[in-house]
PyMOL Python script that loads the backbone (N, CA, C, O; Angstrom):
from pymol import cmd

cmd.read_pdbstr("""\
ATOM      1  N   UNK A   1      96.265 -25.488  -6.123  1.00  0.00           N
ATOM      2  CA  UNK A   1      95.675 -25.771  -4.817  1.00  0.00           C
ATOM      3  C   UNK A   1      94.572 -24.745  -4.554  1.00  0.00           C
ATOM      4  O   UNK A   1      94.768 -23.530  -4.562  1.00  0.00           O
ATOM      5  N   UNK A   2      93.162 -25.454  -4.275  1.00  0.00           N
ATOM      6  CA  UNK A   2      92.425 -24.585  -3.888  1.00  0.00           C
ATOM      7  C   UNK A   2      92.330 -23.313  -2.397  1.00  0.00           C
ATOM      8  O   UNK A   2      93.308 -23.007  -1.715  1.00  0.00           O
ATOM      9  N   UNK A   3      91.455 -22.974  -2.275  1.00  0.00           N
ATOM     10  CA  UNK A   3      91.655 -21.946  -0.793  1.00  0.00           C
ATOM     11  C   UNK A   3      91.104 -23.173   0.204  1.00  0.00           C
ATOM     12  O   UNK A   3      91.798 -23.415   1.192  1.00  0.00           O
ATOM     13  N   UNK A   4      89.727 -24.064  -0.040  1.00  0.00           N
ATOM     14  CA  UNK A   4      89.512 -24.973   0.542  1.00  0.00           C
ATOM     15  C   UNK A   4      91.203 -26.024   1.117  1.00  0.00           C
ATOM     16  O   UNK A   4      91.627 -26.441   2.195  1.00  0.00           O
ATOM     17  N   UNK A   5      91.604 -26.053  -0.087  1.00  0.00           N
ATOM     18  CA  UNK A   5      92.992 -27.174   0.558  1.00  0.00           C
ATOM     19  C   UNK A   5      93.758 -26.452   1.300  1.00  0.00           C
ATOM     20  O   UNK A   5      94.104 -27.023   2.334  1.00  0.00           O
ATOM     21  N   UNK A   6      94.275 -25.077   1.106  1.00  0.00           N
ATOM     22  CA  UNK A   6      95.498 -25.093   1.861  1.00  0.00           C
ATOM     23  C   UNK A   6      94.729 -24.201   3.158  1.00  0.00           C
ATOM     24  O   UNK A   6      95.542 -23.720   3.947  1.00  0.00           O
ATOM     25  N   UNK A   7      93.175 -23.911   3.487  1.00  0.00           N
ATOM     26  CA  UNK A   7      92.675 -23.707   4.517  1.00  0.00           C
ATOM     27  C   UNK A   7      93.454 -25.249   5.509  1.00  0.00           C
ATOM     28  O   UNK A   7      94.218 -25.421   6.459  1.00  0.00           O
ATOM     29  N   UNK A   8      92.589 -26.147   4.453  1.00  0.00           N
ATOM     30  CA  UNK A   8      92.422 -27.267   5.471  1.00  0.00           C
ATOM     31  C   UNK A   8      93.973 -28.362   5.703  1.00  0.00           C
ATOM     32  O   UNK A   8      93.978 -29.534   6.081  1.00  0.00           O
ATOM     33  N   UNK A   9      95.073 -27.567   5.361  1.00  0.00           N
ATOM     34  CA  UNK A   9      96.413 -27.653   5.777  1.00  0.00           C
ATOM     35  C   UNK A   9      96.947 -26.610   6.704  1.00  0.00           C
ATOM     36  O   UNK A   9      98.008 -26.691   7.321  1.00  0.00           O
ATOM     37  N   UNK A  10      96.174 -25.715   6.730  1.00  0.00           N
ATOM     38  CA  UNK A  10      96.126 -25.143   7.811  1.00  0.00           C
ATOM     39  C   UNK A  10      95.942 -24.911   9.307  1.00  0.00           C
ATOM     40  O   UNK A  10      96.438 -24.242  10.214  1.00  0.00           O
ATOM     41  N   UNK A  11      94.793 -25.976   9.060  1.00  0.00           N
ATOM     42  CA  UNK A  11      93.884 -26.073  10.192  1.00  0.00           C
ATOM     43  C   UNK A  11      94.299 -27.239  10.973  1.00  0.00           C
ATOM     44  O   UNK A  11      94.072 -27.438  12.167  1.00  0.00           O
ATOM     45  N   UNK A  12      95.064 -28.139   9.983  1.00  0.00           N
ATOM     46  CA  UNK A  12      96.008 -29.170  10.968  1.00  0.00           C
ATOM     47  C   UNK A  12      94.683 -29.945  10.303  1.00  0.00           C
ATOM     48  O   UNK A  12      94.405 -30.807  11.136  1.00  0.00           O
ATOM     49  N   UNK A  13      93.940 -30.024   9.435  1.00  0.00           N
ATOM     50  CA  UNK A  13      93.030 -31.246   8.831  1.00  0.00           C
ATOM     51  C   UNK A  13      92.014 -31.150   9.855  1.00  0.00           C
ATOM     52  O   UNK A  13      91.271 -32.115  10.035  1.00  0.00           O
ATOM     53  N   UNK A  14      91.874 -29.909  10.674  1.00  0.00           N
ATOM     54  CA  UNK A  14      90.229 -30.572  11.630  1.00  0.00           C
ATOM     55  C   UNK A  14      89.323 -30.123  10.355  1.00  0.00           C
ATOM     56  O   UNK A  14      89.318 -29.278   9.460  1.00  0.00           O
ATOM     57  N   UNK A  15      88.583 -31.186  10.820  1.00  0.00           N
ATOM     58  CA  UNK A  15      86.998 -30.803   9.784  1.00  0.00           C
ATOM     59  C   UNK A  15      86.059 -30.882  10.315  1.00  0.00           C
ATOM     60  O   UNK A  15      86.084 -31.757  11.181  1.00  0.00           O
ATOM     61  N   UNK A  16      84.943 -30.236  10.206  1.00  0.00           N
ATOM     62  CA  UNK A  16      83.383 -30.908  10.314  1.00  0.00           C
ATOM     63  C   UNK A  16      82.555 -31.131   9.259  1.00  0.00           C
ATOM     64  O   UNK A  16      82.743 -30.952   8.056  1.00  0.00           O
ATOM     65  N   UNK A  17      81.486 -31.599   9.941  1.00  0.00           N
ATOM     66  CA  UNK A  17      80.665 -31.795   8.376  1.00  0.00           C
ATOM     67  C   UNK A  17      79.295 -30.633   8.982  1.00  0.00           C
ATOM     68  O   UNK A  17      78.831 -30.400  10.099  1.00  0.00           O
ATOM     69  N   UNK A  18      79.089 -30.266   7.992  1.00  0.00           N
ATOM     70  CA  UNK A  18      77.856 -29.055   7.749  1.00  0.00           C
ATOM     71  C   UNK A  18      76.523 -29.663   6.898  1.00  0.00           C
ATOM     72  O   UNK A  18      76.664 -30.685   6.227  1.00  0.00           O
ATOM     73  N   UNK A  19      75.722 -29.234   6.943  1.00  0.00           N
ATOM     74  CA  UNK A  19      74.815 -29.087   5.611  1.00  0.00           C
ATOM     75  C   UNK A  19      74.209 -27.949   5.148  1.00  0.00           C
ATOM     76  O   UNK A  19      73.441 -27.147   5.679  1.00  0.00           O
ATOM     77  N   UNK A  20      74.858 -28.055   3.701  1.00  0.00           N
ATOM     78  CA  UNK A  20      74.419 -26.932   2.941  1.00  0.00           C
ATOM     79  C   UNK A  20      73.442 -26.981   2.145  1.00  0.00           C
ATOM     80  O   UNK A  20      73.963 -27.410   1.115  1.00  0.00           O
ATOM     81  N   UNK A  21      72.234 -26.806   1.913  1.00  0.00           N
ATOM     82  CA  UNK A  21      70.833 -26.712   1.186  1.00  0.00           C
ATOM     83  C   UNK A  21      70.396 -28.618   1.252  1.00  0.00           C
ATOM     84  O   UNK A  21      70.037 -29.432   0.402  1.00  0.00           O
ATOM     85  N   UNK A  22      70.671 -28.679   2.735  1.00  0.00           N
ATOM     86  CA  UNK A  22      69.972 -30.072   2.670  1.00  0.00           C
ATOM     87  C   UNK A  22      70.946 -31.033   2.420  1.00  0.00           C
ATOM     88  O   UNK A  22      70.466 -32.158   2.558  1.00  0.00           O
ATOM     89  N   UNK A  23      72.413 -31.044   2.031  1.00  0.00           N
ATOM     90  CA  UNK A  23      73.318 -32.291   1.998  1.00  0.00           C
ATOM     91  C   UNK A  23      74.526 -31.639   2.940  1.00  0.00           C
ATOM     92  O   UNK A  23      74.990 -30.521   3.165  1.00  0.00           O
ATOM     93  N   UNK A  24      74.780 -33.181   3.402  1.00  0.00           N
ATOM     94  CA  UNK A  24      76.302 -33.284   4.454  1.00  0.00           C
ATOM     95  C   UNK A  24      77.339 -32.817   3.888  1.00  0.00           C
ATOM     96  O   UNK A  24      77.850 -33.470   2.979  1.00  0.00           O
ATOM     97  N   UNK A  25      77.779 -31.838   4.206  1.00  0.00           N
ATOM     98  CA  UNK A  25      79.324 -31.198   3.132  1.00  0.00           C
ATOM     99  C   UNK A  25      80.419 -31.115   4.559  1.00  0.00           C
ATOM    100  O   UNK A  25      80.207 -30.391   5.532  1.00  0.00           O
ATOM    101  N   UNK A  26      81.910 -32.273   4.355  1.00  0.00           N
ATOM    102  CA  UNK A  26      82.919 -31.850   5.260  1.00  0.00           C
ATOM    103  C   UNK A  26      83.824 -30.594   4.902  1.00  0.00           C
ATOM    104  O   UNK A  26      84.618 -30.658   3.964  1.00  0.00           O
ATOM    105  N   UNK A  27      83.701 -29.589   5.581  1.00  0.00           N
ATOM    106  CA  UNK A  27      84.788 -28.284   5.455  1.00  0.00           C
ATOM    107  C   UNK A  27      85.705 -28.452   6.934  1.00  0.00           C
ATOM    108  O   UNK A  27      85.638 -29.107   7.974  1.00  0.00           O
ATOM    109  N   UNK A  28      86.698 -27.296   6.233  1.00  0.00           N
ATOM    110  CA  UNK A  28      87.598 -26.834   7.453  1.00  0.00           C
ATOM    111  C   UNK A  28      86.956 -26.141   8.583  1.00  0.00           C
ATOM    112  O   UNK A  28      86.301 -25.169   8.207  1.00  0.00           O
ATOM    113  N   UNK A  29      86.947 -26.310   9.629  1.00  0.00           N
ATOM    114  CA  UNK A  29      86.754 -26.017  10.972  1.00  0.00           C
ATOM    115  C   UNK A  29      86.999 -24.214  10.509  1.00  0.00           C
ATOM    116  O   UNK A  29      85.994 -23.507  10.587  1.00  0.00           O
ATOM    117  N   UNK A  30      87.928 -23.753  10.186  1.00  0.00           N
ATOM    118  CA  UNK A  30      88.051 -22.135   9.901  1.00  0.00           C
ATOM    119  C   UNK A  30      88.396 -22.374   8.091  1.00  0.00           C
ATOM    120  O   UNK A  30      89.263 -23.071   7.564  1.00  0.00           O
ATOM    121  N   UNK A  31      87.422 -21.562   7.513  1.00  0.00           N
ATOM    122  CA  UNK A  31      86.951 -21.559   6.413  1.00  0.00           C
ATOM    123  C   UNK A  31      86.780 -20.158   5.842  1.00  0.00           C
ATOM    124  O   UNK A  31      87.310 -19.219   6.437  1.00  0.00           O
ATOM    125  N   UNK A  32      86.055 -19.945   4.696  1.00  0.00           N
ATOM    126  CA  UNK A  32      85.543 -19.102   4.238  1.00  0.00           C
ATOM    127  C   UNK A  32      83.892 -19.459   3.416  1.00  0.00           C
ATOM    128  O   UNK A  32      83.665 -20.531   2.854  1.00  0.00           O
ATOM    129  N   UNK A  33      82.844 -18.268   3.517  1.00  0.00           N
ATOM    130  CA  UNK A  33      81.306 -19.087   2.950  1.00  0.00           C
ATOM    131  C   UNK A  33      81.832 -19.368   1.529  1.00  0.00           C
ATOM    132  O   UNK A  33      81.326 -20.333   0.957  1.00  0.00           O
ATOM    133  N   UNK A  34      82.752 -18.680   0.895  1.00  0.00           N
ATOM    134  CA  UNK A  34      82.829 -18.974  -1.039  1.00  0.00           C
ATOM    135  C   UNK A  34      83.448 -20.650  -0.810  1.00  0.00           C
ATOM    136  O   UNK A  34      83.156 -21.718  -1.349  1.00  0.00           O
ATOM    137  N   UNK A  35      84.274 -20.324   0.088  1.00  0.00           N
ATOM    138  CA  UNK A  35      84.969 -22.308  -0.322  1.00  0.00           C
ATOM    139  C   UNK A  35      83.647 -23.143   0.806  1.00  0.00           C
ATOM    140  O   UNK A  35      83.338 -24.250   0.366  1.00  0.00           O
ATOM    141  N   UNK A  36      83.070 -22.837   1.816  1.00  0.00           N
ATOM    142  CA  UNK A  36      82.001 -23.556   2.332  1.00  0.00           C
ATOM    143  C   UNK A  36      81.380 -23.686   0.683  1.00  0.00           C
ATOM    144  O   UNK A  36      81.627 -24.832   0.307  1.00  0.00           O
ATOM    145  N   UNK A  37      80.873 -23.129  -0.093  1.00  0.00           N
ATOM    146  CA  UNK A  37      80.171 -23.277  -1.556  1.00  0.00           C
ATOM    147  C   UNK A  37      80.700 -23.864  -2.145  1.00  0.00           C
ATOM    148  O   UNK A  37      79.920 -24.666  -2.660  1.00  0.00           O
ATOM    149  N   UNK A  38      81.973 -24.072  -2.563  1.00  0.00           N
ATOM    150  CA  UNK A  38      82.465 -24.804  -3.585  1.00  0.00           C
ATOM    151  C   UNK A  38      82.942 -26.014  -2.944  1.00  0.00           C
ATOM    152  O   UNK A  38      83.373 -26.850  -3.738  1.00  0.00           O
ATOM    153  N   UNK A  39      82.973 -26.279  -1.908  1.00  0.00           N
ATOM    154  CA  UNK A  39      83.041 -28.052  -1.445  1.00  0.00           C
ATOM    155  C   UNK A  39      81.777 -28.744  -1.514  1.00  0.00           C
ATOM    156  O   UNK A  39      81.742 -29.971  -1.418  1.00  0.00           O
ATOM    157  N   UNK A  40      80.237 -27.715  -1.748  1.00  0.00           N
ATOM    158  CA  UNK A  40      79.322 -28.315  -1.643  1.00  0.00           C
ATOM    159  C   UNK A  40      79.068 -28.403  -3.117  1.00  0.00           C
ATOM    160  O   UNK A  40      78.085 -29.024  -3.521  1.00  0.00           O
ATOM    161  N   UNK A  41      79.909 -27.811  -3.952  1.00  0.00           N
ATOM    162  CA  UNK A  41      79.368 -28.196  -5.343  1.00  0.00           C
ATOM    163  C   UNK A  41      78.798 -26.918  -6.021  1.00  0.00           C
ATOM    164  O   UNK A  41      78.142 -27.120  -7.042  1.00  0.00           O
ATOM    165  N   UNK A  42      78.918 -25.907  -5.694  1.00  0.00           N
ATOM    166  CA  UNK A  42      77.705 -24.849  -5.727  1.00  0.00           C
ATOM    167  C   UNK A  42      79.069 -23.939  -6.268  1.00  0.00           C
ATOM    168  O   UNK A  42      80.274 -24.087  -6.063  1.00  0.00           O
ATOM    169  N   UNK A  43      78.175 -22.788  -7.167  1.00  0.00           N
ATOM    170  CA  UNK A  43      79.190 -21.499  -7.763  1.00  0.00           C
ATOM    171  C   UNK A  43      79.524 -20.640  -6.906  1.00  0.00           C
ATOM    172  O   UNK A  43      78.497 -20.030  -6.610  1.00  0.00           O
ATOM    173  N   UNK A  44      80.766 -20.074  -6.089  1.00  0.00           N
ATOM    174  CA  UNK A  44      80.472 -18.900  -5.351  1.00  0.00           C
ATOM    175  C   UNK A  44      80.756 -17.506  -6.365  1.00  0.00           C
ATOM    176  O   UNK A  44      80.900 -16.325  -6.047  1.00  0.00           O
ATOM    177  N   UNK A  45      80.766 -17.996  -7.349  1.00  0.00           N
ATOM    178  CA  UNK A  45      80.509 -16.445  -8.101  1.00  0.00           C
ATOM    179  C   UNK A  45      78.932 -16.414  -8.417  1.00  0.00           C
ATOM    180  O   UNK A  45      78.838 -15.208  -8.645  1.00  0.00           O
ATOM    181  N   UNK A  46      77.819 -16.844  -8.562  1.00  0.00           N
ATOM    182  CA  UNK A  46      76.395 -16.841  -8.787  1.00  0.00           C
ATOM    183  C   UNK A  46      75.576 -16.737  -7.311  1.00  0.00           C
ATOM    184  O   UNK A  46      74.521 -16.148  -7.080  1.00  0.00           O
ATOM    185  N   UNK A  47      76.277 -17.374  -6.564  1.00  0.00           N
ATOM    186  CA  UNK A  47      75.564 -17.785  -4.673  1.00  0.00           C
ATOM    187  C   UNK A  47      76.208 -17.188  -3.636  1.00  0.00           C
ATOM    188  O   UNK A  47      77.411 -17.159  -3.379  1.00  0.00           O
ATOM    189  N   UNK A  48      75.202 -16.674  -3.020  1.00  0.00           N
ATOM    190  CA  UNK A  48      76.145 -16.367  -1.622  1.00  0.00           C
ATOM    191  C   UNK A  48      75.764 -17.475  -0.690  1.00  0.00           C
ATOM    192  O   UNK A  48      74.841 -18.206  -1.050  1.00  0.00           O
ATOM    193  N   UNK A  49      76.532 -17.768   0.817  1.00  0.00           N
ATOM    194  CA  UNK A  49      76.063 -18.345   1.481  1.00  0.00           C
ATOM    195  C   UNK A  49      75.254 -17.769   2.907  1.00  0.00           C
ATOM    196  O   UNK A  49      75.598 -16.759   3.520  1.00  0.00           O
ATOM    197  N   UNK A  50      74.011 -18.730   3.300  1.00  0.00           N
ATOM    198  CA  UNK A  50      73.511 -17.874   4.604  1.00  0.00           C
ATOM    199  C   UNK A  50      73.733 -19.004   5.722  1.00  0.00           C
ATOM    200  O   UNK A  50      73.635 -20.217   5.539  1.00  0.00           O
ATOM    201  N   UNK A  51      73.945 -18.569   6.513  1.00  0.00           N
ATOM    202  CA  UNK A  51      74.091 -19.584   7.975  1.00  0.00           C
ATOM    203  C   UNK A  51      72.957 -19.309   8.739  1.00  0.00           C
ATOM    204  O   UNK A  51      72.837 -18.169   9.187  1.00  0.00           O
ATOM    205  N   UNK A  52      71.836 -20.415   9.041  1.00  0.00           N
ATOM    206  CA  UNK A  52      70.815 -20.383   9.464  1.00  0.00           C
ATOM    207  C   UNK A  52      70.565 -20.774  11.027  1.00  0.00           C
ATOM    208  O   UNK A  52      70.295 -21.970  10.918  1.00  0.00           O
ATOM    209  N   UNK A  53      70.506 -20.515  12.203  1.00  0.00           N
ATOM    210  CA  UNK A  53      70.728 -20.733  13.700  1.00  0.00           C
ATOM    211  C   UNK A  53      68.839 -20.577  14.533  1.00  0.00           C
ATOM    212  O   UNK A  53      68.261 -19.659  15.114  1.00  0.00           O
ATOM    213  N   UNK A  54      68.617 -21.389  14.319  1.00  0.00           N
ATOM    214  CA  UNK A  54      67.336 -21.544  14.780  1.00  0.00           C
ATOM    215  C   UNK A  54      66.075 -21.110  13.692  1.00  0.00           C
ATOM    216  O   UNK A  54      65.569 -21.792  12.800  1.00  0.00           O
ATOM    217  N   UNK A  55      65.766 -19.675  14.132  1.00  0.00           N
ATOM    218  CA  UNK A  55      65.149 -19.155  13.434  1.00  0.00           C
ATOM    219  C   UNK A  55      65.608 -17.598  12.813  1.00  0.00           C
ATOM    220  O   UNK A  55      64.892 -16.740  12.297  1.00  0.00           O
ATOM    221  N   UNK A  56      67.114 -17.594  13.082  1.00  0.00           N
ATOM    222  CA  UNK A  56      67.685 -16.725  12.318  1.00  0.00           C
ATOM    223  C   UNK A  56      68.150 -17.463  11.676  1.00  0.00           C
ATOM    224  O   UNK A  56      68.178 -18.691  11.751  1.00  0.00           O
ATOM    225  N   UNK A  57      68.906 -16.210  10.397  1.00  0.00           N
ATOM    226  CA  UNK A  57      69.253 -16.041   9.039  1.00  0.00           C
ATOM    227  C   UNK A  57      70.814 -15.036   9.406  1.00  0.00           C
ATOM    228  O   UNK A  57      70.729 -14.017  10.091  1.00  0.00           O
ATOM    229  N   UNK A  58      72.104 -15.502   8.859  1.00  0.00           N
ATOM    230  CA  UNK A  58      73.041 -14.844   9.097  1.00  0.00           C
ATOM    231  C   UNK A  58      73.796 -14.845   7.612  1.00  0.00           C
ATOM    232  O   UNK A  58      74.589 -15.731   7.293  1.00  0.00           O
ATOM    233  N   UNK A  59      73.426 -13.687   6.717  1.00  0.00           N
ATOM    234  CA  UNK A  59      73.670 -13.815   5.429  1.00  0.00           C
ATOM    235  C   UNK A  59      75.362 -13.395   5.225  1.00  0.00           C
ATOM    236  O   UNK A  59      75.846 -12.411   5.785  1.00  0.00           O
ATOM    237  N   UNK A  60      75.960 -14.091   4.550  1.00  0.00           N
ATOM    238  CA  UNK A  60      77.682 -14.054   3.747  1.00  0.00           C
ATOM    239  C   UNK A  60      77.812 -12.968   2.535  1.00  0.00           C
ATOM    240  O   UNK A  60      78.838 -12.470   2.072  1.00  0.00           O
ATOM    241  N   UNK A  61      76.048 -12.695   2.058  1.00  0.00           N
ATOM    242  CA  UNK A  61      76.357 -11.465   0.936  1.00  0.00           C
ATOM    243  C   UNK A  61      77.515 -10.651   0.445  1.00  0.00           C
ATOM    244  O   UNK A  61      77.558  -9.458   0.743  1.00  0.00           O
ATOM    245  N   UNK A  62      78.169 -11.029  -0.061  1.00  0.00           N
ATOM    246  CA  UNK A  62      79.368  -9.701  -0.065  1.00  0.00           C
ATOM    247  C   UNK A  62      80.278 -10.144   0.603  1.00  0.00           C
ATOM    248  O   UNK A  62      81.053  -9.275   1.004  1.00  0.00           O
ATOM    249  N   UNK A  63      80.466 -10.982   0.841  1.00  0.00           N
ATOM    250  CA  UNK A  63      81.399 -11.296   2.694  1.00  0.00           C
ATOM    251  C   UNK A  63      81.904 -12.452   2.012  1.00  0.00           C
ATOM    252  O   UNK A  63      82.068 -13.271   2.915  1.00  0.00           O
ATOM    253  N   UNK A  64      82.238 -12.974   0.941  1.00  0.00           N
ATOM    254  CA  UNK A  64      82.269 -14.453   0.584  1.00  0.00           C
ATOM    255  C   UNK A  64      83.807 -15.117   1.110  1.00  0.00           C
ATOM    256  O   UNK A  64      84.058 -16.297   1.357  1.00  0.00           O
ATOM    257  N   UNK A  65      84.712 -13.933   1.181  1.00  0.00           N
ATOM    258  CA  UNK A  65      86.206 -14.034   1.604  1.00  0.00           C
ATOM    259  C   UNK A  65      86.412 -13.620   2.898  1.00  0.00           C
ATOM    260  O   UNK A  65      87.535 -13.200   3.177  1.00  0.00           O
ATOM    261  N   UNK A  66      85.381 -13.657   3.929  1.00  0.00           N
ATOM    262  CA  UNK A  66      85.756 -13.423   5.326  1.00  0.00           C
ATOM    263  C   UNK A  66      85.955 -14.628   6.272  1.00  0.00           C
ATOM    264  O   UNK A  66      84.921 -15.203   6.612  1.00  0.00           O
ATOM    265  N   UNK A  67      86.973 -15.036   6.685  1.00  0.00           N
ATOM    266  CA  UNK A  67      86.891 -16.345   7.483  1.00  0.00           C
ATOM    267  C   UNK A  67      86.072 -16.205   8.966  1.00  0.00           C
ATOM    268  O   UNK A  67      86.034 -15.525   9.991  1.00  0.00           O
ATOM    269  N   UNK A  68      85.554 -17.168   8.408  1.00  0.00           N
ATOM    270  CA  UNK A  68      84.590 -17.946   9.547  1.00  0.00           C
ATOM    271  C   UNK A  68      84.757 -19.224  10.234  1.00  0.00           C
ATOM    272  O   UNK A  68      85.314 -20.269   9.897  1.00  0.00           O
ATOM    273  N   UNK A  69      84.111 -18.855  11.317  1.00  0.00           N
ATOM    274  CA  UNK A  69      84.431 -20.772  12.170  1.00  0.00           C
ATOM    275  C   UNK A  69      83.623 -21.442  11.985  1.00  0.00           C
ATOM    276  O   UNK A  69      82.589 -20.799  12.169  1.00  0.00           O
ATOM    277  N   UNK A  70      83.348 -22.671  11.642  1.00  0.00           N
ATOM    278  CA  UNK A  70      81.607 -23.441  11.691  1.00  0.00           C
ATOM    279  C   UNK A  70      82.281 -24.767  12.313  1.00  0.00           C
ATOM    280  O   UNK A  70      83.354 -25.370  12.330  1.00  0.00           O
ATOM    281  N   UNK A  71      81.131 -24.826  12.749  1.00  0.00           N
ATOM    282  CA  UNK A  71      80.924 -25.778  13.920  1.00  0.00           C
ATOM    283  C   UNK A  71      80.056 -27.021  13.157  1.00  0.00           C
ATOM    284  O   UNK A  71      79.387 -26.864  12.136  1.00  0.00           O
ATOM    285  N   UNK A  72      80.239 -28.374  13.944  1.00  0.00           N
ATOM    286  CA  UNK A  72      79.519 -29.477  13.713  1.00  0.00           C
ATOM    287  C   UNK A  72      78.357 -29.328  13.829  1.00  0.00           C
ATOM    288  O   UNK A  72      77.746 -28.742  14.723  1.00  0.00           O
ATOM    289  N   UNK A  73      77.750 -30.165  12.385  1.00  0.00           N
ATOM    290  CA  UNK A  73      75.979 -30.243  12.092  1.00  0.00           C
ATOM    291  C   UNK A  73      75.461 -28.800  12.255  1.00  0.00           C
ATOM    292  O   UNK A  73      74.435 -28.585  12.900  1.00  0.00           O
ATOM    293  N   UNK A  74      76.270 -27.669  11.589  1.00  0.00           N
ATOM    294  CA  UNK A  74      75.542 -26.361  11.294  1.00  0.00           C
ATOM    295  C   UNK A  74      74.831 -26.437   9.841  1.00  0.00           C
ATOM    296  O   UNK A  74      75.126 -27.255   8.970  1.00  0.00           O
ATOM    297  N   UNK A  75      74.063 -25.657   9.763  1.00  0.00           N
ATOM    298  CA  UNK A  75      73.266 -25.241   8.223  1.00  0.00           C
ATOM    299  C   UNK A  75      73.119 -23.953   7.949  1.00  0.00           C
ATOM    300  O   UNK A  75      72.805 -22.855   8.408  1.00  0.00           O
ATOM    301  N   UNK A  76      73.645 -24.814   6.560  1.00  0.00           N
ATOM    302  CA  UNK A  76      73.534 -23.375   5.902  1.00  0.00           C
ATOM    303  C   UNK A  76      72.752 -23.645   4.342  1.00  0.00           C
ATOM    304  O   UNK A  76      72.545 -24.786   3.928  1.00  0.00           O
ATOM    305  N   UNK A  77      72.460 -22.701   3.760  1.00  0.00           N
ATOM    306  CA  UNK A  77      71.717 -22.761   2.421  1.00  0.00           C
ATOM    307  C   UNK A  77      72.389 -21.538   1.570  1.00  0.00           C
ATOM    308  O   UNK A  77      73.062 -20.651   2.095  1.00  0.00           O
ATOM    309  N   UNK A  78      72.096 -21.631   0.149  1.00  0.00           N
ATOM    310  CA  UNK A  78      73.246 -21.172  -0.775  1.00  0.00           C
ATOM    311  C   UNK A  78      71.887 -20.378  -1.258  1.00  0.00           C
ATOM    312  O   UNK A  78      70.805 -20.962  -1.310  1.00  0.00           O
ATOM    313  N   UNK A  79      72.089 -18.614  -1.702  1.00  0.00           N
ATOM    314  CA  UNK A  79      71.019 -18.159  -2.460  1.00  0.00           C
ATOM    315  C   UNK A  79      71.978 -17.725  -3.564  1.00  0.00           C
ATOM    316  O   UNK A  79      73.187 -17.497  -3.620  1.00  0.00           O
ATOM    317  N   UNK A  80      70.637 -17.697  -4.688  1.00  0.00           N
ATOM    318  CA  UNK A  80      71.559 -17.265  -6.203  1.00  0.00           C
ATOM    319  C   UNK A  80      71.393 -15.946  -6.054  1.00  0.00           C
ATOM    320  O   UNK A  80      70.476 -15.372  -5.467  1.00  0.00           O
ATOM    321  N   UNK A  81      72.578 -15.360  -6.765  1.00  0.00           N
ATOM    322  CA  UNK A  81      72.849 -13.888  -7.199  1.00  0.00           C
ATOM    323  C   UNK A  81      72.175 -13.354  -8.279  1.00  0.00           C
ATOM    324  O   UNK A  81      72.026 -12.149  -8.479  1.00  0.00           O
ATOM    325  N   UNK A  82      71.575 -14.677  -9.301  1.00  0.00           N
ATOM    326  CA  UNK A  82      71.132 -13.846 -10.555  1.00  0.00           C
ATOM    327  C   UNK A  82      70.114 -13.714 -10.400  1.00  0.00           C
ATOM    328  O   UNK A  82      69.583 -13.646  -9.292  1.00  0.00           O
ATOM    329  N   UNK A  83      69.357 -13.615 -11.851  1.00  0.00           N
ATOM    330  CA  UNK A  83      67.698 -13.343 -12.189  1.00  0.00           C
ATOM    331  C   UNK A  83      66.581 -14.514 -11.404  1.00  0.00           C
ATOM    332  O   UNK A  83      66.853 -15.697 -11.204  1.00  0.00           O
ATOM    333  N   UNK A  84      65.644 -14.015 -11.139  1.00  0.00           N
ATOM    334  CA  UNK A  84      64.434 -14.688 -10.547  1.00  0.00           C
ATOM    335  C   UNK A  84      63.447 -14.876 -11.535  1.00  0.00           C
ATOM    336  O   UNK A  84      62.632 -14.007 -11.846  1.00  0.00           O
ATOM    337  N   UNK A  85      63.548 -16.676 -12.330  1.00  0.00           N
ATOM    338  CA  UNK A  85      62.639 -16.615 -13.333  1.00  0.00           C
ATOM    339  C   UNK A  85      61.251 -16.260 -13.718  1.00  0.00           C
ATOM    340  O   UNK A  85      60.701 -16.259 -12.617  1.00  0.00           O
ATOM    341  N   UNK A  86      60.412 -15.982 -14.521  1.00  0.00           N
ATOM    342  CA  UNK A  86      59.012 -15.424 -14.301  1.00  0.00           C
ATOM    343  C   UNK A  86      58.575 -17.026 -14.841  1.00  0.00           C
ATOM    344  O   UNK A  86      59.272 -17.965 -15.224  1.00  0.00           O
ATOM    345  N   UNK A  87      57.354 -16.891 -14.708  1.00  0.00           N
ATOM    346  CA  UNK A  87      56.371 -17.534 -15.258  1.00  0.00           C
ATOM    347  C   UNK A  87      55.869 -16.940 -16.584  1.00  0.00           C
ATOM    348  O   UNK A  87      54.939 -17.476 -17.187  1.00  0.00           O
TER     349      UNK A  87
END
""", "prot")
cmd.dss("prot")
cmd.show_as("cartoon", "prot")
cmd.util.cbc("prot")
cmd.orient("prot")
C-alpha cells in the first residue's frame, strides 16, 4: 500500500482534484508534495513539488514528507532535481 492509499483511507476518501504541470491529478484532501508527485505520474526522488498561488511560488524542496492540505483546482508544477541540459 502506497502513502497516497492509506493517506486517502485516512482522510475518509475526501479528494480533490489539483493540477500539476498542466494536468487534473485527484489527491487526498491532506497529503504529502512526494505522493501529490507520484499520483501525477512524476518521480519524487528526481522532482520536488512547488505550489503556485497567484503570483507566488511556495516551493516543497526538501519538504517532500511534510503533510499538507490542498484545496480544489490548486496548482502546482513539479521541478527536476538533476542536471540542466546544455546545448
Amino acid at each position: 500500500m502506497t502513502t497516497a492509499d492509506i493517506q486517502h483511507e485516512e482522510t475518509g476518501g475526501k479528494t480533490v482534484t489539483v493540477t500539476v504541470d498542466g494536468e487534473p491529478v485527484e489527491v487526498p484532501k491532506h497529503t504529502t508534495p512526494n505522493a501529490v508527485l507520484g499520483l501525477a505520474g512524476i518521480d519524487a526522488g528526481t522532482h520536488y513539488l512547488v505550489r503556485i498561488t497567484g503570483r507566488h511560488q511556495h516551493s516543497f524542496a526538501g519538504r517532500g514528507e511534510e503533510e499538507i492540505t490542498v484545496h480544489e483546482r490548486e496548482t502546482f508544477v513539479s521541478v527536476s532535481t538533476g542536471p540542466t541540459p546544455t546545448a
